[in-house]
N, C-alpha and C positions, 0 to 999 in steps of 0.2 A: 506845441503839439497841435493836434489837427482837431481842436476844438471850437469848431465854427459857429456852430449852433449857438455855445455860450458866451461868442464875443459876438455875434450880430444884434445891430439897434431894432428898436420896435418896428421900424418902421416897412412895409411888407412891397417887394416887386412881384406884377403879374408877368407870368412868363407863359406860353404854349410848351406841352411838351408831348409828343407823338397824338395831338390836335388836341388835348383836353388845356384848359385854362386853369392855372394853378396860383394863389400865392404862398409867396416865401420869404423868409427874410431876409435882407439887406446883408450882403454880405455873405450867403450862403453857396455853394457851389452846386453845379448843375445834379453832383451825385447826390447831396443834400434831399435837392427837389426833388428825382428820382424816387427818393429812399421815401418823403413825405408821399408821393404819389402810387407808392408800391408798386415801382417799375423796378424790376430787377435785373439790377446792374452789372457786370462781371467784375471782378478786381482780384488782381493781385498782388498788386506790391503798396497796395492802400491799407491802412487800418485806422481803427476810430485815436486809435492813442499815439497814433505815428505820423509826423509830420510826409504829406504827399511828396511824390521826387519822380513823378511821371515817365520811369521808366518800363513799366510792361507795357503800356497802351492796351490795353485788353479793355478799358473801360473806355475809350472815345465812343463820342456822339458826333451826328451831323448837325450843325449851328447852322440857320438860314443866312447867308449871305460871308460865311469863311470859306474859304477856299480851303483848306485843310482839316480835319480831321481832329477833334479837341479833346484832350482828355477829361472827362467829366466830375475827375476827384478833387483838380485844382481850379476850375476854370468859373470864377463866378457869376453869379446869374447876373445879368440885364435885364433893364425894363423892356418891354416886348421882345424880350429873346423867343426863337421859335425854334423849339427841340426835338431832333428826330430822334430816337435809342432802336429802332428797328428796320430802319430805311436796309436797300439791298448793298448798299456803301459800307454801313457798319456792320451789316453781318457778316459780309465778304474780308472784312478788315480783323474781325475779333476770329472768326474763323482760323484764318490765317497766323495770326498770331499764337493761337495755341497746337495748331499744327504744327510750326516751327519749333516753337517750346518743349513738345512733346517727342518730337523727331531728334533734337537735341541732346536731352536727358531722361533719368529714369522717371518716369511720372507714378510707379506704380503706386506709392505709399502718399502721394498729395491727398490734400483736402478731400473730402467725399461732394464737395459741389464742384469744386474744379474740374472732374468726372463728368457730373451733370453740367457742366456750361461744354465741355466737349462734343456732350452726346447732341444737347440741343442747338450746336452748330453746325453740327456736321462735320466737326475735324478729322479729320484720317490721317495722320502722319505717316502713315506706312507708304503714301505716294511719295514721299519725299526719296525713297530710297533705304535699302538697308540701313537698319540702327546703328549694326555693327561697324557699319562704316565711317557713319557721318558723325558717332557722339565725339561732342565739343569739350567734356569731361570727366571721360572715363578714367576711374583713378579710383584705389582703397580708401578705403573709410578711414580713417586718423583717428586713433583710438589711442590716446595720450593718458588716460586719466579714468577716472571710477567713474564721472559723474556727466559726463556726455559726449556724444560721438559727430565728428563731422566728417557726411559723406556728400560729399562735392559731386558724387555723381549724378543727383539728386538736386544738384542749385542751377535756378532760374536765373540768377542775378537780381534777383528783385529788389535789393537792399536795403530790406526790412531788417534783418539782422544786422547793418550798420547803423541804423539809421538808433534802433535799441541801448544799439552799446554807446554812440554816440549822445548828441544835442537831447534828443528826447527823451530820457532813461536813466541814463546808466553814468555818462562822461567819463565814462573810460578811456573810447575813443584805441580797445585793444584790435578791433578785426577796420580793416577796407577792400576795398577795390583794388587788386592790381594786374600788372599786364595788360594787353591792348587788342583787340579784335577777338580772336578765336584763344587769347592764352587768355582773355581776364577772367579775372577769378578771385573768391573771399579769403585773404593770405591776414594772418598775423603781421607783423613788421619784420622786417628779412626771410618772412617766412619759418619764423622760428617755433618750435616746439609751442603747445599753447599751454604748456605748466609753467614756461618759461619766459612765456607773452605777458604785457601788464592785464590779463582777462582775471577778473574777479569772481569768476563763477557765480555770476547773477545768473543767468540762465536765462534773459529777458531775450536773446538771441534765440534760443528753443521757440518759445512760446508763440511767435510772432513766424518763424518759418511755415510758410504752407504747403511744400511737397516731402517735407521730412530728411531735407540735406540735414538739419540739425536734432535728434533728439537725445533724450534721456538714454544713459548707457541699461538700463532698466527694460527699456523698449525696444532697444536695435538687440541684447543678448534673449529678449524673447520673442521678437520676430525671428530671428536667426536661428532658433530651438522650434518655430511655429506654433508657440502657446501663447500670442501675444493675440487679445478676444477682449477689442474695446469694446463691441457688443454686449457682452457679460460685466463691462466694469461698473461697480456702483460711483458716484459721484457726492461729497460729504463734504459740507461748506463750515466751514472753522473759522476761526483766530488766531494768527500765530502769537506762540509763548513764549518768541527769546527776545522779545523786547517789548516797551508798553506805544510801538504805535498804532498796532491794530491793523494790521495788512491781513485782509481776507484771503484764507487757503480755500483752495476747491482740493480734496484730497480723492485721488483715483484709486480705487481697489481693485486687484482682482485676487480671487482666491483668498481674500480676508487678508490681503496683504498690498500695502501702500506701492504703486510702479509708477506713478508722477505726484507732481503739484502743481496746480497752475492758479492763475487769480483771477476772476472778473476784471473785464477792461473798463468798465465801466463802473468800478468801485472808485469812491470819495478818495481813498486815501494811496491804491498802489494803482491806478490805471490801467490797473496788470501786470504793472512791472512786480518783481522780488527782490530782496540780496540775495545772497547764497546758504541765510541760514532757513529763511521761505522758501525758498525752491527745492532745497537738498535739505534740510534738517534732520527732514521725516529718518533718514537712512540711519541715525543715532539713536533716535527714540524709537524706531520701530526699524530696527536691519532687516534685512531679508534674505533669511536661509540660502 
């Protein structure tokens, strides 16, 4: 897992990064130092509990003396590395990226800062050409099952949601990558049913999705009615009860009635991840009308 912080030695490198002088530890990556220096960084297919796989490039930086363009979730720091995170290279480069991104799929339901890194870049995808013409994934939502919804129209490829099920998580190892250029895409194995897939309904797939290709069948049937007001939801940090290891719930309410689960990534005991009686439990002890 992408815990760098708690395997790097004492020992500390000074680094420049957009001219201030920073140290860091040995073994930390450039978005580490970033993250120490409160330069804010873009990411999306990074997270604190998921091993990097440097496919969005949203987060490159300019490195004094590389010729290319580095992504700064994996790339670790150097003694006198000299970091740009604002130069007109990397804005024109993350710019672009999520322009592409966005001209591709539906963005509406992503992250609320994935928004804000668009606004404060200046992405317009609408130059790219009609939507209607160029989405790379247009296609229904897959609605196999009570307990959640994949709507592919929605997926970046980040491979956050493989990366969950796979090494870092889960070792299910039920969703990947398939197809090639413009057909690839997150399939099951043969593309089969996913009641039918070895998928265990951990739901660590959900939680880790940032534009909402993945969520709770609870939150696509009340987006789809338009009563779904994260706004209004309270937020209620628990225990779970079907077992004695202590996986911390965050339970979401609205209307005095439970429509997710999710856990601190940065909880001791589940990193965020769940099984399927943490994530989905709630629906037995508390149904919902």
């Amino acid at each position: 897992m992408n815990k760098t912080s708690a395997n790097s030695s004492e020992t500390l490198v000074e680094i420049t990064i957009d001219g201030k002088n920073i140290s860091v530890s040995e073994g930390s990556t450039i978005l580490d130092a970033c993250k120490q220096a409160n330069i804010d960084t873009p990411t999306l297919c990074w997270a604190e509990n998921l091993t990097p796989v440097n496919v969005c490039r949203v987060c490159v930086v300019e490195v004094e003396g590389s010729r290319p363009l580095v992504p700064s979730c994996s790339r670790p720091v150097e003694k006198e590395m000299v970091v740009s995170t604002d130069s007109e290279r990397v804005n024109t480069s993350r710019r672009m990226v999520l322009e592409l991104l966005a001209s591709s799929v539906e963005m509406d339901r992503a992250e609320k800062e994935i928004h804000e890194w668009m606004a404060h870049y200046g992405s317009n995808p609408e130059r790219m050409g009609s939507s209607n013409q160029i989405k790379t994934s247009t296609q229904p939502a897959k609605i196999q099952d009570e307990l959640y919804v994949r709507d592919y129209e929605r997926c970046i490829l980040c491979y956050k949601c493989v990366e969950a099920c796979g090494d870092d998580a889960q070792h299910t190892f039920a969703i990947a990558t398939a197809g090639r250029g413009f057909e690839a895409h997150i399939s099951t194995e043969f593309d089969i049913e996913l009641p039918e897939s070895a998928c265990v309904y951990c739901g660590n797939c959900i939680d880790v999705c940032p534009t909402g290709a993945l969520v709770f069948k609870t939150e696509h049937d009340m987006r789809e009615d338009d009563s779904w007001d994260p706004d209004s939801q309270k937020v209620t940090q628990t225990i779970c009860g079907f077992c004695g290891v202590g996986c911390n719930l965050e339970l979401h309410t609205q209307d005095e009635e439970i429509v997710k689960v999710t856990s601190p990534s940065d909880h001791s005991v589940t990193d965020g991840h769940l099984c399927i009686k943490g994530r989905f439990g709630w629906q037995h002890a508390h149904p919902k009308n």
